[in-house]
C-alpha positions as a Markdown table, in Angstrom:
| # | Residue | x | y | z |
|---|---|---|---|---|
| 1 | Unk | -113.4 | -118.3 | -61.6 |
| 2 | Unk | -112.6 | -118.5 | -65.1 |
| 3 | Unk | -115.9 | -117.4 | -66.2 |
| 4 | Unk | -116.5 | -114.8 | -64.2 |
| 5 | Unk | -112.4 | -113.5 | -65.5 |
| 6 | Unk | -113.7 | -113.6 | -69.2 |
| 7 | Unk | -117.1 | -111.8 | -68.1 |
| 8 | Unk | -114.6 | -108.8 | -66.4 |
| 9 | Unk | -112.6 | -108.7 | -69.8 |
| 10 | Unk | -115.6 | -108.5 | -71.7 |
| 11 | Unk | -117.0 | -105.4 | -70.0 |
| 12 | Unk | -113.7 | -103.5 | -70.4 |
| 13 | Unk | -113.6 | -103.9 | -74.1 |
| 14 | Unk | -117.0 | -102.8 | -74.3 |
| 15 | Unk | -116.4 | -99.9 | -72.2 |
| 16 | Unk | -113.3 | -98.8 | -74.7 |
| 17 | Unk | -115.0 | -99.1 | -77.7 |
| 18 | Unk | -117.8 | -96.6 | -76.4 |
| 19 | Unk | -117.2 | -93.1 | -78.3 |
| 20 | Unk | -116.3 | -90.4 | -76.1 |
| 21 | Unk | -118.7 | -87.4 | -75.5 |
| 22 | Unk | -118.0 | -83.9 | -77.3 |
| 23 | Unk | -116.8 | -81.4 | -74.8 |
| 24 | Unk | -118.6 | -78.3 | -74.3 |
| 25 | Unk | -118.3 | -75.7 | -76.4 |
| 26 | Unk | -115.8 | -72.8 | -75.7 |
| 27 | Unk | -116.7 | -69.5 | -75.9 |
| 28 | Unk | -114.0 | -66.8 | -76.0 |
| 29 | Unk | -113.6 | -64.1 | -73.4 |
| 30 | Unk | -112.6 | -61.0 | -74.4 |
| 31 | Unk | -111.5 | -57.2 | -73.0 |
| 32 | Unk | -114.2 | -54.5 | -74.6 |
| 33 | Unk | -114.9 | -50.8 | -74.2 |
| 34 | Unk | -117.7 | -48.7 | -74.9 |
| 35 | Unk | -117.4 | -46.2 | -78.1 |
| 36 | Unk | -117.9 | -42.6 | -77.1 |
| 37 | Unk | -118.2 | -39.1 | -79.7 |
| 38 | Unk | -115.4 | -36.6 | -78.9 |
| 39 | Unk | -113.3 | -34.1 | -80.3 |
| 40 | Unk | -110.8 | -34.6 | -82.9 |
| 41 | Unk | -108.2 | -33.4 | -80.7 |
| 42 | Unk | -104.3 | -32.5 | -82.2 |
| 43 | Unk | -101.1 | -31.9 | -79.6 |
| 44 | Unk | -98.5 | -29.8 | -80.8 |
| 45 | Unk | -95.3 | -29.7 | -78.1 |
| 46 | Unk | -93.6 | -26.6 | -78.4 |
| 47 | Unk | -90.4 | -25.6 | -75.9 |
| 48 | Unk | -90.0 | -22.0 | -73.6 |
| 49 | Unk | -88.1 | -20.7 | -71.2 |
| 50 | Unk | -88.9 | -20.9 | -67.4 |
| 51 | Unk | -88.8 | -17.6 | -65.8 |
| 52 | Unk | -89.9 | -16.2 | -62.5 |
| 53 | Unk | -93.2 | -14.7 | -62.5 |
| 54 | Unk | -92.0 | -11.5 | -60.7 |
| 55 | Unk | -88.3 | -10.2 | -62.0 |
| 56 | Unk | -86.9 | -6.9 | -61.9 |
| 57 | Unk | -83.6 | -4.5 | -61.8 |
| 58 | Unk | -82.8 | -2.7 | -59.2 |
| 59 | Unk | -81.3 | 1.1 | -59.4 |
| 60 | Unk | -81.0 | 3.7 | -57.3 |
| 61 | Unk | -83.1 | 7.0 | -58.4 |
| 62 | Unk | -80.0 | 8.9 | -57.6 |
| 63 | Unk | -76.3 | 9.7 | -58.5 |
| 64 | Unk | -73.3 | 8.9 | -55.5 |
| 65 | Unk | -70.9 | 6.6 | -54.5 |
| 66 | Unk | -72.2 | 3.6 | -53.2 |
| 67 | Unk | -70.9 | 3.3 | -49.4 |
| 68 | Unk | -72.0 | -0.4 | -48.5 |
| 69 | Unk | -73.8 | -3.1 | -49.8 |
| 70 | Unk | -75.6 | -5.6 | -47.3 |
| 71 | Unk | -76.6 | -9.1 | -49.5 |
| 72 | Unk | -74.7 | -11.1 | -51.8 |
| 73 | Unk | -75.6 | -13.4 | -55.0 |
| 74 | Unk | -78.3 | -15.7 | -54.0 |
| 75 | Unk | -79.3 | -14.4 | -51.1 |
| 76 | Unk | -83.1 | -14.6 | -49.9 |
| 77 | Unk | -84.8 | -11.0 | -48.7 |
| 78 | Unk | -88.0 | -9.4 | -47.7 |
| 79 | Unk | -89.8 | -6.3 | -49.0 |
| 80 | Unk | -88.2 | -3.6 | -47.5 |
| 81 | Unk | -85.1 | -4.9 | -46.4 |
| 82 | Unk | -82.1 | -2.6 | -47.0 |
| 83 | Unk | -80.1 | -3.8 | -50.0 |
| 84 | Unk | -77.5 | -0.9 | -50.5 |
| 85 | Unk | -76.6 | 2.7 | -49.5 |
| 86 | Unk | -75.0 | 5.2 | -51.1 |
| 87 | Unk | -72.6 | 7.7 | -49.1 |
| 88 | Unk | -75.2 | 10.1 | -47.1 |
| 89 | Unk | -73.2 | 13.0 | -46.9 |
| 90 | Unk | -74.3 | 15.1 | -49.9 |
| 91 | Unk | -77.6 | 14.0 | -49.4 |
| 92 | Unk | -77.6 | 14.9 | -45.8 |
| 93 | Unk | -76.0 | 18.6 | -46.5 |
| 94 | Unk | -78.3 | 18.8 | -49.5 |
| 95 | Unk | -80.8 | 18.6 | -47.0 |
| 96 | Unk | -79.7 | 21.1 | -44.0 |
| 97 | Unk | -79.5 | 23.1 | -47.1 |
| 98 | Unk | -82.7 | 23.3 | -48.5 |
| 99 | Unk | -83.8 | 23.5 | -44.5 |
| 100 | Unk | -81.7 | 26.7 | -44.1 |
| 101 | Unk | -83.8 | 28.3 | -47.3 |
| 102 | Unk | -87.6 | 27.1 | -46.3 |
| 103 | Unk | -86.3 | 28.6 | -42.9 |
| 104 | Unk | -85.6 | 31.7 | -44.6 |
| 105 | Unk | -87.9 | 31.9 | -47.1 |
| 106 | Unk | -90.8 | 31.6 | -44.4 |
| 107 | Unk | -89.3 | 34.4 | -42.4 |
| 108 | Unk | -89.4 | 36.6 | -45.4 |
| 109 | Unk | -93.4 | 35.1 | -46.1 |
| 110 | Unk | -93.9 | 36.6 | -42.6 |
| 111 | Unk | -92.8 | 39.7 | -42.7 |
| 112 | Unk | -94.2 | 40.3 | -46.3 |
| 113 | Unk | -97.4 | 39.2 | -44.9 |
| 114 | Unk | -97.5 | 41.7 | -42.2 |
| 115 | Unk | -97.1 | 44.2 | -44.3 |
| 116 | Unk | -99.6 | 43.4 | -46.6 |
| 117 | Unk | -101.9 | 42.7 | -43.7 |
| 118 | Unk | -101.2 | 46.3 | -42.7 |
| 119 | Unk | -101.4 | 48.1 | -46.1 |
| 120 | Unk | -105.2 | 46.6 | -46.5 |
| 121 | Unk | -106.1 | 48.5 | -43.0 |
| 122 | Unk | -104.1 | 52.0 | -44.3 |
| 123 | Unk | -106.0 | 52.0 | -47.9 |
| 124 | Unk | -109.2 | 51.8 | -46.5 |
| 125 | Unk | -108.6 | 54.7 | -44.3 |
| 126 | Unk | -107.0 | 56.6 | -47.2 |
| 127 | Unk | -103.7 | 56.9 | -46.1 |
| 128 | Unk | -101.5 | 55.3 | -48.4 |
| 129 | Unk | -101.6 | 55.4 | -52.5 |
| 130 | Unk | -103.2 | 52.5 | -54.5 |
| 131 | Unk | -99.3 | 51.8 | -55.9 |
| 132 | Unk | -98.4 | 51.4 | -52.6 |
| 133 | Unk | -101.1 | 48.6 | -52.0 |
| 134 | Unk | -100.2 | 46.9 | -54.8 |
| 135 | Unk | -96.5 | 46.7 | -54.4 |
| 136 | Unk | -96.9 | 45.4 | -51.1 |
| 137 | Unk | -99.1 | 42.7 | -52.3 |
| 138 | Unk | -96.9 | 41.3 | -54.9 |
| 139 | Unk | -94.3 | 41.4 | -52.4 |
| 140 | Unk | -96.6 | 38.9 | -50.6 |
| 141 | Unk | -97.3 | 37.3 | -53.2 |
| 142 | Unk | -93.8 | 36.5 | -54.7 |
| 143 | Unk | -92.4 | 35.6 | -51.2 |
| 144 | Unk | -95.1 | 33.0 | -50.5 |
| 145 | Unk | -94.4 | 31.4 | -53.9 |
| 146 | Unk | -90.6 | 31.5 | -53.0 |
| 147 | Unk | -91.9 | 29.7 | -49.7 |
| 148 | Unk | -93.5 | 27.2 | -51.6 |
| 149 | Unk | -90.4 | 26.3 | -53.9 |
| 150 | Unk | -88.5 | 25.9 | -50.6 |
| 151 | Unk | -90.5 | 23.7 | -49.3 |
| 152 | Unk | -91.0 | 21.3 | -52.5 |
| 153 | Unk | -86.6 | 21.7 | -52.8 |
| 154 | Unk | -86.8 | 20.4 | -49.1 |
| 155 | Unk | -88.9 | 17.2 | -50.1 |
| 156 | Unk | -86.7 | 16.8 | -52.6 |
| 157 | Unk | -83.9 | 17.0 | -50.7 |
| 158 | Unk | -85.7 | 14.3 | -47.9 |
| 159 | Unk | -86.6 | 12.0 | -51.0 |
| 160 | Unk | -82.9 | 11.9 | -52.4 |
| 161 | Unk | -81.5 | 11.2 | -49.2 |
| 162 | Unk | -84.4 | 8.7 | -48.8 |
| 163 | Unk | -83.5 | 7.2 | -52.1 |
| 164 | Unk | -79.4 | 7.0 | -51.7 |
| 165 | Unk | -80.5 | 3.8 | -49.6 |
| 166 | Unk | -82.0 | 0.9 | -51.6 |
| 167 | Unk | -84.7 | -1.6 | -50.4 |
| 168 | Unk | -86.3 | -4.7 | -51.4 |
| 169 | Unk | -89.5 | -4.2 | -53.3 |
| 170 | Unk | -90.9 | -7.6 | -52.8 |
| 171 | Unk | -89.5 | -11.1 | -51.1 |
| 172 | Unk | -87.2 | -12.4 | -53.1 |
| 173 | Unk | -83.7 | -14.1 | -54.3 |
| 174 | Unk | -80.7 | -11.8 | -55.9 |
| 175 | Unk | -79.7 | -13.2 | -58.8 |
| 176 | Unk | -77.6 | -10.7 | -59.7 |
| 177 | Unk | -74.9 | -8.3 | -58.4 |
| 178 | Unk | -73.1 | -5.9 | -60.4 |
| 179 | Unk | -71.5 | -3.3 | -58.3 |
| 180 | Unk | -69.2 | -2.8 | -55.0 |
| 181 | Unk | -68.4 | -0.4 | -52.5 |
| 182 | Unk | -66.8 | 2.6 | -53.4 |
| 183 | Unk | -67.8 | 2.1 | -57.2 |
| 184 | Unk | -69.2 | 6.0 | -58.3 |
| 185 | Unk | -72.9 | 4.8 | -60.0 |
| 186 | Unk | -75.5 | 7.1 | -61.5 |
| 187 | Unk | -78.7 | 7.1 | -61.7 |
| 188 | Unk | -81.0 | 4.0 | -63.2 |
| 189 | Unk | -77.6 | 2.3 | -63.1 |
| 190 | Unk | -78.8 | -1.5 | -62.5 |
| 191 | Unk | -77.4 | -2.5 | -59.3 |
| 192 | Unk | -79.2 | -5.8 | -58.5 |
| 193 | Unk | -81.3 | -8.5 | -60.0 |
| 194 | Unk | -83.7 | -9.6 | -58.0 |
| 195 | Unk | -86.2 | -13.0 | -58.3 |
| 196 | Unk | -89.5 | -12.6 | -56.3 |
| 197 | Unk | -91.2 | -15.7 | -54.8 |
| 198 | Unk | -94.7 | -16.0 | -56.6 |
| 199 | Unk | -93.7 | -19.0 | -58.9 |
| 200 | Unk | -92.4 | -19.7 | -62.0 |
| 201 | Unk | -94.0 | -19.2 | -65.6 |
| 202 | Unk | -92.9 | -20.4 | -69.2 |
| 203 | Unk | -92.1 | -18.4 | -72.1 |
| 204 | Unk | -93.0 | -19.8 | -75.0 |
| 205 | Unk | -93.1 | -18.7 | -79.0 |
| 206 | Unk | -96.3 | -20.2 | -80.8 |
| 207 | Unk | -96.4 | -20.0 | -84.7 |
| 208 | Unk | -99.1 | -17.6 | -86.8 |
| 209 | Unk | -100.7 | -21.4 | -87.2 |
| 210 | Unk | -101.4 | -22.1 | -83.7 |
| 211 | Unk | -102.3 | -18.8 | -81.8 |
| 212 | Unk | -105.8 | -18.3 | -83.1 |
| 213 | Unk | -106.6 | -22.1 | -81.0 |
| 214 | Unk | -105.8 | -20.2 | -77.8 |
| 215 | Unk | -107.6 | -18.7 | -75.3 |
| 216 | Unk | -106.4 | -17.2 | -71.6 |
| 217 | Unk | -106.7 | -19.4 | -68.9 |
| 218 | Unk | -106.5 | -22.5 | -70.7 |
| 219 | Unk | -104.7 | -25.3 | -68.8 |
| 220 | Unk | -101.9 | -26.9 | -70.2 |
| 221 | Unk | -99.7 | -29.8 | -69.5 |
| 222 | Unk | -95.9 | -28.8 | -68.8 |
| 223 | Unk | -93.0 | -30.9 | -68.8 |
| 224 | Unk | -89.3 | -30.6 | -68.6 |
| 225 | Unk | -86.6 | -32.4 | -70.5 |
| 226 | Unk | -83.6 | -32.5 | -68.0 |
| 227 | Unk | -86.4 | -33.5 | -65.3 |
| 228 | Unk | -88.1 | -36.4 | -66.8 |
| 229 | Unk | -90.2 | -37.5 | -63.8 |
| 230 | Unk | -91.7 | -34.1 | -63.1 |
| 231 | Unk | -95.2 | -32.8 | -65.2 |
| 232 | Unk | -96.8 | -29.9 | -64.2 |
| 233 | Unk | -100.0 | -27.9 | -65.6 |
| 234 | Unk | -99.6 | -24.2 | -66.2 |
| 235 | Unk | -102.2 | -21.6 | -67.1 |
| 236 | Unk | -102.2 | -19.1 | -70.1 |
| 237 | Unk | -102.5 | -15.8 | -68.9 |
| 238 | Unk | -100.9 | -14.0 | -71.5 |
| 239 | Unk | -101.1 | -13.7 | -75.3 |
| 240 | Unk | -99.1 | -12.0 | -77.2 |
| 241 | Unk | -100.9 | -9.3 | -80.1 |
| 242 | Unk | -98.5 | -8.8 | -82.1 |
| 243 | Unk | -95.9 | -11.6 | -84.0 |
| 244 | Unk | -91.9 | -11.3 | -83.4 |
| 245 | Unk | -89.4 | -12.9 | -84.6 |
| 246 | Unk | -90.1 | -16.1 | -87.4 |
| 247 | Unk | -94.1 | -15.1 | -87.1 |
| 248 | Unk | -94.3 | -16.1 | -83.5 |
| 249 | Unk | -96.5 | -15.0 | -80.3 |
| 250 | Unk | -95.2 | -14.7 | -76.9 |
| 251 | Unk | -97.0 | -16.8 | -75.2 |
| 252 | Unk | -96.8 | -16.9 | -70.8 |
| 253 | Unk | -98.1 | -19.8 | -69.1 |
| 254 | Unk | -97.7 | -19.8 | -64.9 |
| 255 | Unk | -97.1 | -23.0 | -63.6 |
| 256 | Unk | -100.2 | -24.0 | -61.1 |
| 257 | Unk | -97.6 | -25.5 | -58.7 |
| 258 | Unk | -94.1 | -25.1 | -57.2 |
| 259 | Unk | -90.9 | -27.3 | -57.5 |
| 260 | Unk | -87.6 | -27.1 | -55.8 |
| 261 | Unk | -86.3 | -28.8 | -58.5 |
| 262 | Unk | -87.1 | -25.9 | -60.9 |
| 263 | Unk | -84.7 | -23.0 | -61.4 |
| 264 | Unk | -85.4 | -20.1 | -63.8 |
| 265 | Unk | -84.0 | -20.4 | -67.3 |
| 266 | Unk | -84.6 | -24.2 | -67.5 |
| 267 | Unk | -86.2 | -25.5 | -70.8 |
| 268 | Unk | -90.0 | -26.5 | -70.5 |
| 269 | Unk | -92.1 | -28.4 | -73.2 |
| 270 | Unk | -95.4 | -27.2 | -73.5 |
| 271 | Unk | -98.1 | -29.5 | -75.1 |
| 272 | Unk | -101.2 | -27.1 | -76.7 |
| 273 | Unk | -104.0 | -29.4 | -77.6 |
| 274 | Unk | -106.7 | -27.9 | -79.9 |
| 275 | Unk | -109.4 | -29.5 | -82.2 |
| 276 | Unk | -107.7 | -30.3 | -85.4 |
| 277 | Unk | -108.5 | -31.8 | -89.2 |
| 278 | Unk | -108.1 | -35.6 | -89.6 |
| 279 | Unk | -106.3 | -36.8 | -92.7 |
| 280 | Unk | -109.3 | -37.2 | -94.9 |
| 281 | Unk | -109.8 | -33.8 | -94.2 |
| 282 | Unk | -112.7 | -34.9 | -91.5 |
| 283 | Unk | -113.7 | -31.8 | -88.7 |
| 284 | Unk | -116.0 | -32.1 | -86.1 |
| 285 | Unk | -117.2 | -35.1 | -83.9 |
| 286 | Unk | -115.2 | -38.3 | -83.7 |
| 287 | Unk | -115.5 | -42.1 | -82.3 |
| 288 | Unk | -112.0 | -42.2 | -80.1 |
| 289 | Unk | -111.2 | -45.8 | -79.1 |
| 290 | Unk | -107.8 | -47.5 | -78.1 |
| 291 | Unk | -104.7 | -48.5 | -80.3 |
| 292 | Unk | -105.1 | -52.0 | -79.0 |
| 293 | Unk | -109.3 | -52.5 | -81.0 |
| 294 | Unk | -107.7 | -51.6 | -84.3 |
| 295 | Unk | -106.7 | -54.2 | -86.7 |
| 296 | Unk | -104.9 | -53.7 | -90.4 |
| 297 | Unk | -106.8 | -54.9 | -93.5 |
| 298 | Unk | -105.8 | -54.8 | -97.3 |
| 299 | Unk | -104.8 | -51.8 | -99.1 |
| 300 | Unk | -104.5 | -49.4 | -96.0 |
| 301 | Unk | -107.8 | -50.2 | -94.5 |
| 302 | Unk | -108.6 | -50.9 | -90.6 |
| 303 | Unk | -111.5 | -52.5 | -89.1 |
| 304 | Unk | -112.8 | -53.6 | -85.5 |
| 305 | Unk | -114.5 | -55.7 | -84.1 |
| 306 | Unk | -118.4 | -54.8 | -82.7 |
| 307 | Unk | -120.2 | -56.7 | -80.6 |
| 308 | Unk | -123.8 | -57.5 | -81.0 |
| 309 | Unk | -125.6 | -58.1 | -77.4 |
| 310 | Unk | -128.2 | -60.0 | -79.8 |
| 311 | Unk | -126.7 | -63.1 | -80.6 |
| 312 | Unk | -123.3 | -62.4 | -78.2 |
| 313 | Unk | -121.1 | -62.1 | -81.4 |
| 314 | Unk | -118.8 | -59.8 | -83.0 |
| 315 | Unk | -118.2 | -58.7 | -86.6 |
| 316 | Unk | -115.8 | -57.4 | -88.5 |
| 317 | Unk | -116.7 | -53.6 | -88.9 |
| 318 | Unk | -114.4 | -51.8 | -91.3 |
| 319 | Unk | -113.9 | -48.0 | -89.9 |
| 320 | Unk | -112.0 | -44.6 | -91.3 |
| 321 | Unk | -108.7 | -43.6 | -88.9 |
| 322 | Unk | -108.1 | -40.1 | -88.7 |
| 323 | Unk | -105.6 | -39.1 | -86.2 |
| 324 | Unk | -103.7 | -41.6 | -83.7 |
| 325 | Unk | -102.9 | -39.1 | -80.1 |
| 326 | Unk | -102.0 | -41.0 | -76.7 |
| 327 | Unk | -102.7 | -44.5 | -78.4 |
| 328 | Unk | -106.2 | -43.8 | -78.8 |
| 329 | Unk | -107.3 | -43.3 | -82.6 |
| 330 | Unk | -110.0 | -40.9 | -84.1 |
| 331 | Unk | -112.3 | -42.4 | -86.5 |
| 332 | Unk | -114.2 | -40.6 | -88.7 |
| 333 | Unk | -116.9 | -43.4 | -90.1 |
| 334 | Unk | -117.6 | -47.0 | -89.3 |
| 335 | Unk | -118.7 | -46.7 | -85.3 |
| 336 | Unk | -121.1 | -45.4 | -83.7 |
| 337 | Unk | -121.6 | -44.0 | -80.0 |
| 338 | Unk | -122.4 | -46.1 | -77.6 |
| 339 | Unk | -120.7 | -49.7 | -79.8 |
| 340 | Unk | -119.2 | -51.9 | -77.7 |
| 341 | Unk | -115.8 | -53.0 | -79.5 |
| 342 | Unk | -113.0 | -55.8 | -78.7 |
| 343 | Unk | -110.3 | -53.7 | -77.4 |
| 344 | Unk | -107.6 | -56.8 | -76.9 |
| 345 | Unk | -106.9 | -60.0 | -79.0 |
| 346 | Unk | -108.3 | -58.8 | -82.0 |
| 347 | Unk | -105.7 | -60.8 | -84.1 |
| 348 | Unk | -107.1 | -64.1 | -82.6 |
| 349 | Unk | -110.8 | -63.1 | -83.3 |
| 350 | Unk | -112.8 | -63.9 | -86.3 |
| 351 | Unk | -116.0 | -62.6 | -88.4 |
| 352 | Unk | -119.1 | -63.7 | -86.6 |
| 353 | Unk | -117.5 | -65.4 | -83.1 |
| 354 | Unk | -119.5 | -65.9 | -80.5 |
| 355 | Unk | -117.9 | -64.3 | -77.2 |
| 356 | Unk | -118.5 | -63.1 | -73.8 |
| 357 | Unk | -117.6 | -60.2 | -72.6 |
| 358 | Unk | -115.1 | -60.2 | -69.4 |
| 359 | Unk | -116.1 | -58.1 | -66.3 |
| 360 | Unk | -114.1 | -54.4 | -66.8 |
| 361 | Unk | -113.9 | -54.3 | -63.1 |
| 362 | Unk | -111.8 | -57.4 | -62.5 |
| 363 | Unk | -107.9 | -57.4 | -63.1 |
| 364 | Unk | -106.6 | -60.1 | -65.2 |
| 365 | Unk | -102.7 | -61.3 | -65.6 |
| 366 | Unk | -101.2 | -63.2 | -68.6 |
């Protein structure tokens, strides 16, 4: 027994003095992306106005004294729906009156034209003088002119009486209202403001800098300060020709979709992206690759880290920023298209590591 207890004791001390075998090297994971040539893109945000895309006065085309007016501020109408009316009396007597004249002035067109009709039978036969002819002719003459004038004073006379009433010209909101009943108006007098219901635009100033980097139909991105969680896109379809006031274009962009939320006058931030100049003074073609891959050196230098598919390393690659936009950065020199780069961890990464590059498709958690 005691043997085999010494023989047991023996074994475990050889045991613990046999050296323990290296682990398997670890190779580091890490988050990569693919470099890819683009434009050096700049945003400038610049703020407008929104406004309704149809907006308009309305006036009546003649003078009166307004007998009724049917909607009130903020009320929703359709085209044609009667808005106001001015007191049809005048109108209506205005038109008996012209009436009465076209009435008369056709009677005497009649009767002229009988006699002229009659005086072309009696100078062929010989029987009345040439001055006689002629007389008679310019009597026809004058009195189907004066039928004529009749007539035109009658549609004016229908068109006034047509006009003392004021209709919708489109679906719409009032947004203003700036008479009342019994109130004497004249003509061209705004009455109304009225909203239609085709959308909203924004009215935006851009700088002599900016406006030659814009073209019609552009899409932009739209947001709105006092309605954080709303972003829109609008489209440009007006440029201004001509500068007003501080060198600036009018600029309208129509929002490409609608918003209860909106209401005209509201400030709008417009972003207008356009390909700019780096701060080396770089133009054209750049490598854009996220925030996260960049890593500061020594005296205001950056590098990244590449990986070689060779020998499943990375290494240090100094590189030339040029513009940071959306926490991607442009850089000028250093990359090429189609590098695979380290685009997380890059503090915990060294010159030469030997890594393995994670699957882009699968979602990690720290």
């Amino acid at each position: 027994m005691r043997i085999l207890l010494i023989t047991l004791l023996a074994t475990l001390l050889v045991a613990c003095n046999k050296p323990v075998e290296q682990s398997k090297k670890v190779v580091r994971p890490i988050m990569w992306t693919q470099a890819s040539l683009s434009k050096l893109e700049q945003i400038r945000t610049l703020s407008g106005v929104v406004a309704p895309v149809e907006a308009t006065k309305l006036s009546f085309e003649v003078n009166g004294k307004i007998q009724s007016i049917k909607v009130n501020l903020g009320d929703e109408v359709v085209k044609g729906q009667e808005l106001a009316r001015l007191n049809q009396q005048s109108f209506n007597l205005g038109l008996q009156s012209a009436q009465a004249k076209y009435e008369q002035a056709k009677a005497s067109l009649a009767d002229a034209k009988n006699t002229y009709t009659r005086y072309q039978k009696l100078i062929k036969q010989g029987v009345i003088s040439q001055s006689g002819f002629d007389n008679a002719k310019a009597t026809y003459d004058a009195s189907k002119s004066a039928a004529d004038v009749a007539k035109a004073q009658v549609d004016i006379s229908r068109k006034n009486l047509q006009d003392s009433i004021l209709l919708a010209p489109y679906d719409g909101i009032i947004t203003k209202r700036l008479f009342e009943p019994s109130q004497q108006i004249s003509a061209a007098q705004s009455v109304f403001e009225i909203e239609g219901k085709h959308g909203l635009e924004v009215r935006v100033m851009v700088p002599e800098t900016l406006i030659q980097e814009l073209t019609k139909d552009a899409i932009l991105p739209i947001k709105f300060p006092v309605l954080p969680e709303l972003a829109m896109q609008g489209r440009i379809t007006e440029i201004g020709t001509r500068a007003e006031s501080a060198n600036a274009f009018p600029v309208t962009v129509v929002l490409q979709e609608n918003s209860t939320l909106l209401r005209a006058g509201m400030t709008a931030e417009v972003e207008f992206s356009f390909e700019g100049v780096g701060r080396t003074g770089h133009r054209g073609p750049s490598i854009k690759v996220p925030l996260t891959a960049l890593r500061a050196g020594l005296e205001q230098t950056a590098y990244v880290f590449v990986y070689n598919p060779n020998d499943s390393k990375v290494y240090k690659t100094a590189v030339q920023t040029e513009n940071v936009l959306k926490n991607q950065v442009f850089i000028s020199s250093g990359l090429k298209d189609g590098d695979i780069i380290a685009t997380a961890g890059v503090a915990f990464l060294r010159d030469g590591q030997e890594v393995t590059l994670l699957d882009n498709h699968t979602q990690r958690f720290n």
